[in-house]
C-alpha positions as CSV (number, residue, x, y, z in Angstrom):
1,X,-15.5,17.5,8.3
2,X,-11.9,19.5,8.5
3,X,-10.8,20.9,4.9
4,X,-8.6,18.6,2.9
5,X,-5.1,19.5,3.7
6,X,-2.4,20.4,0.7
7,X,-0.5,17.2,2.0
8,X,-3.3,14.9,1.9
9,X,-3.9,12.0,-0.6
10,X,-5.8,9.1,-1.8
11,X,-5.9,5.9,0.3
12,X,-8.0,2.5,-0.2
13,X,-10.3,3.8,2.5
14,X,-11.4,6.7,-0.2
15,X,-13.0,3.8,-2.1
16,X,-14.8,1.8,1.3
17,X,-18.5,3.4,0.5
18,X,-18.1,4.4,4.6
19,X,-17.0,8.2,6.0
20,X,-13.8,8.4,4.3
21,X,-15.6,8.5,0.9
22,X,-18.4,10.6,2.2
23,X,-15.2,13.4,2.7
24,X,-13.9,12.7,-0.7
25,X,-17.7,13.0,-2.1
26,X,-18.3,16.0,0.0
27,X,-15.2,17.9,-0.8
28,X,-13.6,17.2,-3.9
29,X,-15.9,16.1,-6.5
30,X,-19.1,17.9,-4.8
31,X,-16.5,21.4,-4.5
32,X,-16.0,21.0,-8.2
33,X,-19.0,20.1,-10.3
34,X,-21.4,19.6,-7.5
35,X,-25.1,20.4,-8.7
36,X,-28.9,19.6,-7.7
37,X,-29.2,16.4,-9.6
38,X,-25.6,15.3,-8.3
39,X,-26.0,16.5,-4.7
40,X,-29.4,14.5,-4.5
41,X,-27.4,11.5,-3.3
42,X,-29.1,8.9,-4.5
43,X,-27.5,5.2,-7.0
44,X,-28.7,7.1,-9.9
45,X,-29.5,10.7,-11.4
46,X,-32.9,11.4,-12.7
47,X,-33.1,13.0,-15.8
48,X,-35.3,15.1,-18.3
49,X,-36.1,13.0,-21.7
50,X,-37.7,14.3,-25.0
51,X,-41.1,13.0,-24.8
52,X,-44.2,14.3,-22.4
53,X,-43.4,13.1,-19.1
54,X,-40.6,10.8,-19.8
55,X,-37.6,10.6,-17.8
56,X,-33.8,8.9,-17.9
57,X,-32.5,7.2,-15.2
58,X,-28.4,7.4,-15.4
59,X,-25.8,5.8,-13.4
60,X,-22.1,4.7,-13.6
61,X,-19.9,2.3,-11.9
62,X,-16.1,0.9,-12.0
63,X,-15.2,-2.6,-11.1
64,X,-11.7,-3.0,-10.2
65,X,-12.3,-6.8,-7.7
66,X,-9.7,-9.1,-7.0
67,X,-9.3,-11.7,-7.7
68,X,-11.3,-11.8,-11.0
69,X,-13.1,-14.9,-10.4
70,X,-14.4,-15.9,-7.4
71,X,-17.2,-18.4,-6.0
72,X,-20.1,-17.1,-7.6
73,X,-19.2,-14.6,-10.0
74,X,-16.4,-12.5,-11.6
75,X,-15.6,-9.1,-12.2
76,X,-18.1,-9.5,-15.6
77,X,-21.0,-10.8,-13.8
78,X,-20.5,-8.0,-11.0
79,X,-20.1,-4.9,-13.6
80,X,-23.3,-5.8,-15.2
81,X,-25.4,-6.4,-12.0
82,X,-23.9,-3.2,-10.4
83,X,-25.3,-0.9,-13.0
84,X,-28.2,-2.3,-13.6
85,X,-29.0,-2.7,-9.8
86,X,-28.1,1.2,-9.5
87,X,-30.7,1.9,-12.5
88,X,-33.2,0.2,-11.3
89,X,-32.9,1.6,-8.0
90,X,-34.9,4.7,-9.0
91,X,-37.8,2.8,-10.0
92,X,-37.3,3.0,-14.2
93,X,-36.6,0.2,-16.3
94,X,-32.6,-0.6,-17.1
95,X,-33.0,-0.8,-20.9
96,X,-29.2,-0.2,-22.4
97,X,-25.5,-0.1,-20.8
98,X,-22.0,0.7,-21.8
99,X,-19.1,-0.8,-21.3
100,X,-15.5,-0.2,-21.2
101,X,-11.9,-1.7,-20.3
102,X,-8.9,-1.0,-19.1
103,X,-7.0,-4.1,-19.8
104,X,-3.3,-4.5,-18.8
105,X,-0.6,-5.6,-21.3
106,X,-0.3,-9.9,-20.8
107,X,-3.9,-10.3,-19.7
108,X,-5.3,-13.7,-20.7
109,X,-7.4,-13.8,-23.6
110,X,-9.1,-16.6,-22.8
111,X,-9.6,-14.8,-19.3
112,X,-11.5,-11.5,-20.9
113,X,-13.7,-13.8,-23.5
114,X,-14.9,-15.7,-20.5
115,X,-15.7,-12.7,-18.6
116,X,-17.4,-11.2,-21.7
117,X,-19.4,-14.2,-22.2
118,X,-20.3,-13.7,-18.4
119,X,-21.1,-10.2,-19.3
120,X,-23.5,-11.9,-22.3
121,X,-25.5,-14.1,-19.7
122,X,-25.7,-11.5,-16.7
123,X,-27.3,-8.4,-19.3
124,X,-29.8,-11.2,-20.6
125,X,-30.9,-12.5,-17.6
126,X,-31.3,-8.5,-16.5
127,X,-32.9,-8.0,-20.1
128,X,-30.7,-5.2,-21.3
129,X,-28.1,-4.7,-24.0
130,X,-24.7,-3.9,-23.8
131,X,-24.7,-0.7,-26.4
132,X,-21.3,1.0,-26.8
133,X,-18.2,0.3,-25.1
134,X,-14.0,1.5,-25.4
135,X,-10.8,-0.5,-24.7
136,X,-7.6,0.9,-23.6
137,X,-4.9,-1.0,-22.6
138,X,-2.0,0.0,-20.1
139,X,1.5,-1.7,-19.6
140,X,2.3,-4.3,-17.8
141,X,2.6,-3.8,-14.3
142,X,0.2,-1.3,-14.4
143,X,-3.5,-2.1,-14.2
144,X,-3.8,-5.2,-12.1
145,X,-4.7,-7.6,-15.6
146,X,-8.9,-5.8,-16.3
147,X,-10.4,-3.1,-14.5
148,X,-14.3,-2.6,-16.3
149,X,-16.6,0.8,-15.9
150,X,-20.1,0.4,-17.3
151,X,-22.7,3.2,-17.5
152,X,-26.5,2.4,-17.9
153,X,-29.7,3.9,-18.7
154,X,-33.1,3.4,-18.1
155,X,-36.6,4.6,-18.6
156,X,-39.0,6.4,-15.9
157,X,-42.6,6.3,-15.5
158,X,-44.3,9.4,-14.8
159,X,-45.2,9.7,-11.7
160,X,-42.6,7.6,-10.2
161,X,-40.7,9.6,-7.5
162,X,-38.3,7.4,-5.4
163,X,-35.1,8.2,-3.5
164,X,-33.5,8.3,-0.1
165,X,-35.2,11.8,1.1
166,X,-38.6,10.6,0.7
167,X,-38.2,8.1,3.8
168,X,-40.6,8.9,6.8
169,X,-40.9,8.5,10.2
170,X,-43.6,5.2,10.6
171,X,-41.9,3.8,7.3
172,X,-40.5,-0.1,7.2
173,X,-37.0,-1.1,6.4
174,X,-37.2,-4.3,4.2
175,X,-33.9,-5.9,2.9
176,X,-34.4,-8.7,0.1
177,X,-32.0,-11.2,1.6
178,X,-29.0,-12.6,3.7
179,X,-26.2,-10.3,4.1
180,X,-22.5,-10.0,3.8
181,X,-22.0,-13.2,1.0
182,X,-20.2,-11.1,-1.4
183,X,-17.7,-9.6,0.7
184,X,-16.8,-13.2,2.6
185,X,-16.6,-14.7,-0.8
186,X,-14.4,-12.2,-1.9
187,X,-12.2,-12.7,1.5
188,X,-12.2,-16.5,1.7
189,X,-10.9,-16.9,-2.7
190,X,-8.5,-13.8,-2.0
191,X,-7.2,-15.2,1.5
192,X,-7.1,-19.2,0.8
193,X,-9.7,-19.5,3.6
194,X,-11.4,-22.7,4.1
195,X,-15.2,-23.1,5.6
196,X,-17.3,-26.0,6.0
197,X,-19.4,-25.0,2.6
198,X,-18.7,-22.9,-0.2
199,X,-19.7,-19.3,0.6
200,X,-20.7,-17.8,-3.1
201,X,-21.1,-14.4,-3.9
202,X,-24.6,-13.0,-4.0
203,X,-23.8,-11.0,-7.5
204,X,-27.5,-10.9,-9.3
205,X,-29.9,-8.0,-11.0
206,X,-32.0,-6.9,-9.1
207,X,-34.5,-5.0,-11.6
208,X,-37.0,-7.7,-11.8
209,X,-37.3,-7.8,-8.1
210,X,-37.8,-3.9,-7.8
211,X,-40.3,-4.0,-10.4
212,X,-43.0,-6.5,-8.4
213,X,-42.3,-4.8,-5.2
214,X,-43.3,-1.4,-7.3
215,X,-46.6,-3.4,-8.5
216,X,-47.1,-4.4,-5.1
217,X,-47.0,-1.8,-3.0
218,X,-47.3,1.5,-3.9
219,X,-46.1,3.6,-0.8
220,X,-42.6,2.4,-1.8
221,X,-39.6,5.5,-0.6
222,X,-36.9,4.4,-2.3
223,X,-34.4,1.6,-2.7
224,X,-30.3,1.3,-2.3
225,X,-28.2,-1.8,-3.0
226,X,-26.0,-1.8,0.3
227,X,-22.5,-2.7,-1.9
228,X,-19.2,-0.9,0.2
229,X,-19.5,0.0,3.4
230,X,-22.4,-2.8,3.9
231,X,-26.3,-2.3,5.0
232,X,-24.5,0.0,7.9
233,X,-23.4,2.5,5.5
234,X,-26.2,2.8,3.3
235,X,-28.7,3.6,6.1
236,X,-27.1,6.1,7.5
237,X,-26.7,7.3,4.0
238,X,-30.6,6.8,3.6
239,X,-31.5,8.3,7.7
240,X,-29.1,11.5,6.7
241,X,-30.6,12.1,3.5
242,X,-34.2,12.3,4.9
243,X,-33.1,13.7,8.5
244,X,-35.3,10.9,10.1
245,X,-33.6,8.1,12.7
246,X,-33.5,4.1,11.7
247,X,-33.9,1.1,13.9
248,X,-32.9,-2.3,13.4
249,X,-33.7,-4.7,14.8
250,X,-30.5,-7.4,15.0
251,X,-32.8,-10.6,15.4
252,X,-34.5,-9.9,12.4
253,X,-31.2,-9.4,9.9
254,X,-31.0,-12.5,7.3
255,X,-27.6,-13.5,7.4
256,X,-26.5,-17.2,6.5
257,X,-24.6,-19.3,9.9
258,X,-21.4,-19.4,8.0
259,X,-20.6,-15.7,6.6
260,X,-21.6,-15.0,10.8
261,X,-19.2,-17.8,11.8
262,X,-16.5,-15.9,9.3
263,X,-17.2,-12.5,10.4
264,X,-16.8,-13.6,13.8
265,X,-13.9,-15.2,13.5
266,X,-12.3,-12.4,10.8
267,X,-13.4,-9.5,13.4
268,X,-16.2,-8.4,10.8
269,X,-19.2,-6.5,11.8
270,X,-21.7,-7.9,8.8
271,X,-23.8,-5.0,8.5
272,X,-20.6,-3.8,7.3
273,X,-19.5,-6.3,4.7
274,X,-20.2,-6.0,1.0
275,X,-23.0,-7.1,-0.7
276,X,-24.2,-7.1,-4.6
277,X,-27.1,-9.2,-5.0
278,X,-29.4,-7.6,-2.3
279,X,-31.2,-4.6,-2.4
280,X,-32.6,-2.2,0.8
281,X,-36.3,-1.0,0.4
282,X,-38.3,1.8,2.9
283,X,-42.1,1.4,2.4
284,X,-45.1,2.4,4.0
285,X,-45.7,0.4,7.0
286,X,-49.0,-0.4,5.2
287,X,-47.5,-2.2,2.2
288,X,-44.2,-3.6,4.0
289,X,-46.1,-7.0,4.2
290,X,-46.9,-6.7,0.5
291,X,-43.3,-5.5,-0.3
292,X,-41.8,-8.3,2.0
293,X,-44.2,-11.1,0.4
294,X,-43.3,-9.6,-3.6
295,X,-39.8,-10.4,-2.6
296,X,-39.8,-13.5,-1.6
297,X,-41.9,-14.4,-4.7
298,X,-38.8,-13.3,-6.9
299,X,-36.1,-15.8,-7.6
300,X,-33.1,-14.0,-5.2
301,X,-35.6,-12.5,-2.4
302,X,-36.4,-16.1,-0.6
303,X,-34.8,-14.8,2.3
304,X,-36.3,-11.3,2.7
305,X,-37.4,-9.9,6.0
306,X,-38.3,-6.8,7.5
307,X,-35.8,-5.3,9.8
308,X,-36.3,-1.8,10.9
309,X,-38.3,0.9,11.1
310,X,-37.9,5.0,10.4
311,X,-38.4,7.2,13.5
312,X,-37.8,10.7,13.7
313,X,-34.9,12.0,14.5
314,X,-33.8,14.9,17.0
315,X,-32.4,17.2,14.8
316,X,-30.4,18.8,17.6
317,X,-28.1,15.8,17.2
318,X,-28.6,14.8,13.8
319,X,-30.3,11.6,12.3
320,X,-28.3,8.3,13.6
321,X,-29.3,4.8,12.8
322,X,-29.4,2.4,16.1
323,X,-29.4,-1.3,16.4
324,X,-31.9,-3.0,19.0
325,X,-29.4,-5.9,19.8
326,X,-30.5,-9.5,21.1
327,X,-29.8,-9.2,24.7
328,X,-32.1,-5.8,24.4
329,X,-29.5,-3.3,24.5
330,X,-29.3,-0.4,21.8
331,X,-26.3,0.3,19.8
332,X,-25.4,3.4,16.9
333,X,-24.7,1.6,13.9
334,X,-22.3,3.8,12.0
335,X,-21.4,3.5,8.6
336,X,-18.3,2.0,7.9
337,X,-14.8,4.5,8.5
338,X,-11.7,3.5,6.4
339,X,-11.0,0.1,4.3
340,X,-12.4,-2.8,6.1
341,X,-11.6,-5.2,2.8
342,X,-10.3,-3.5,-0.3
343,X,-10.9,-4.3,-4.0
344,X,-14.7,-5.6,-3.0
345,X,-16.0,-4.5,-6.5
C-alpha cells in the first residue's frame, strides 16, 4: 500500500470493512499503538486473567446505522448482537458488556427508551448483562439523533485456541446461513424500496450457536461474523491471515431469492453485502458435517451449508480467495474496495 499522503483524509469507504479500511488499519492505528495482541487480527483480543489458565476475551464496536429502525432490528438490537457475536467469536463465553451513547440534542425520548428496551431483550436472549455504560450528548445538527459503542467481555476455556491463522489447507468453510439480509434491509427502509416480501434484517447472537458447533466438533479453526465488506471481505481477511488460498463454491452459498433479485437489480455482488446475524466457521474436514449439522440444530442456523474449502496458496503470489461459479468458470473474489452502502452498522 503507498504511504498516506499529508493531504489525505477520511472518507465513508474508511468504514466499508473492505481494502480502504485494511490501509487505515494498517497505517494509522497499527503505526501508532500496534502490538502482538492487536496485530493478531482477529473480532476479538485474547487476554491474560488472574486465575490458573483463565483467559478474557475483549472486543469493541460502534453502531452509527441509519435509519434507526429498520425491518428486523434497530441500532439497539444490532449493538448488542455485534459485540457479543465478536466475543464469542474466539470461542469464550460473552458474560458482561458496556454501553455508551452519543445522543444528539432533540433526539426522541421515546425513540432511545424503545431502543434500550431492545437493548434489554437482545442481552437476555444472548445471556449477558449490560454492566457500565456513559452518555454524552452533542448539539443539534451534530450527531445524526444516537450513535451507540458497546464493549464486551467474555471468559476462555483453557485450551481453547481459535482464530483466523489457525486455518489449513484440507479445512471446510461452513457459513451458518443466507447471506446479505442485513445490508438489503438496510437499503430497501433507507431507499423507500419495495419487494414482493419483507426482507428483515438477520441481526441475532450468535454465542449459543458457536458454543454447540464447539461441543460438536472439535477441529474447529476459528470463526468471523462477515458484517462490512460481506463474506468476500472476511475470507480474504481469514486466507491472508493464515497464508492458505479459499474456494467457494457459488452453488452452494445460502442466499434467499429476493436479497438475489435486489442485488441484481441494485448492481450488488452479495458476498459483499452486510450481514449481522451469521457467522463464518473453518473446521476440519472431518467434523465439517458435525459443525454443519450443530448449526442447523440452533434456532438462526436452519440454513447453514458448507461452501468452500482451504487450499494452499502459492506464496509467490500471495493467498487469494476464488469462486468456482455455476457455469464452471473460476473467479478471485476480492474483498470489498471503497463504500458499497454506508451507515450498515
Amino acid at each position: 500500500m503507498a504511504p498516506m499522503r499529508n493531504d489525505d483524509t477520511v472518507m465513508l469507504g474508511h468504514g466499508s470493512g473492505g481494502t480502504m479500511m485494511k490501509r487505515i488499519i494498517d497505517e494509522v492505528f497499527f503505526a501508532a499503538y500496534g502490538n502482538d495482541d492487536l496485530r493478531r487480527g482477529d473480532d476479538a483480543a485474547v487476554l491474560p486473567a488472574p486465575g490458573p489458565g483463565e483467559r478474557l476475551a475483549v472486543s469493541t464496536d460502534s453502531f452509527v446505522v441509519t435509519p434507526h429502525f429498520f425491518p428486523g432490528g434497530d441500532i439497539g438490537r444490532l449493538a448488542v448482537c455485534g459485540t457479543v457475536n465478536d466475543v464469542a467469536t474466539s470461542g469464550a463465553q460473552p458474560q458482561y458488556l458496556s454501553c455508551g451513547f452519543i445522543l444528539e440534542e432533540g433526539f426522541s425520548l421515546q425513540d432511545l427508551a424503545h431502543i434500550c428496551e431492545s437493548m434489554a431483550e437482545a442481552a437476555a436472549e444472548a445471556g449477558v448483562r449490560i454492566v457500565t455504560g456513559d452518555t454524552k450528548v452533542v448539539n443539534r445538527g451534530h450527531g445524526d439523533g444516537i450513535f451507540i459503542n458497546t464493549s464486551g467481555v467474555g471468559l476462555l476455556a483453557a485450551g481453547v485456541e481459535l482464530g483466523g491463522a489457525q486455518c489449513r489447507p484440507g479445512d471446510k468453510v461452513l457459513v451458518s446461513g443466507t447471506l446479505g439480509d442485513h445490508g438489503i434491509a438496510i437499503m430497501s427502509c433507507r431507499e423507500g424500496l419495495d419487494f414482493s416480501t419483507t426482507i428483515e434484517s438477520d441481526a441475532a447472537p450468535l454465542n449459543h450457536l458457536i458454543a454447540a458447533v464447539m461441543e460438536a466438533a472439535p477441529s474447529v479453526r476459528c470463526f468471523r461474523d462477515p458484517t462490512r465488506g460481506g463474506i468476500a471481505s472476511t475470507l480474504n481477511e481469514l486466507a491472508d491471515q493464515a497464508q492458505v488460498d479459499i474456494t467457494v463454491e457459488e452453488d452452494a452459498v445460502p442466499v434467499k431469492p429476493e436479497v438475489m433479485g435486489a442485488c441484481e437489480m441494485l448492481g450488488y455482488d452479495v458476498m459483499q453485502v452486510a450481514n449481522e446475524g451469521k457467522m463464518v466457521c473453518v473446521v476440519g474436514a472431518e467434523d465439517a458435517e458435525a459443525a454443519l449439522a450443530a448449526m442447523r440444530a440452533c434456532p438462526y442456523g436452519a440454513d447453514a451449508a458448507i461452501i468452500g474449502e482451504v487450499t494452499a496458496a502459492d506464496l509467490a503470489r500471495g493467498s487469494k480467495v476464488f469462486m468456482r461459479t455455476a457455469i464452471g468458470s473460476t473467479r478471485i473474489l476480492d474483498m470489498l474496495v471503497g463504500e458499497q452502502l454506508p451507515r450498515i452498522c
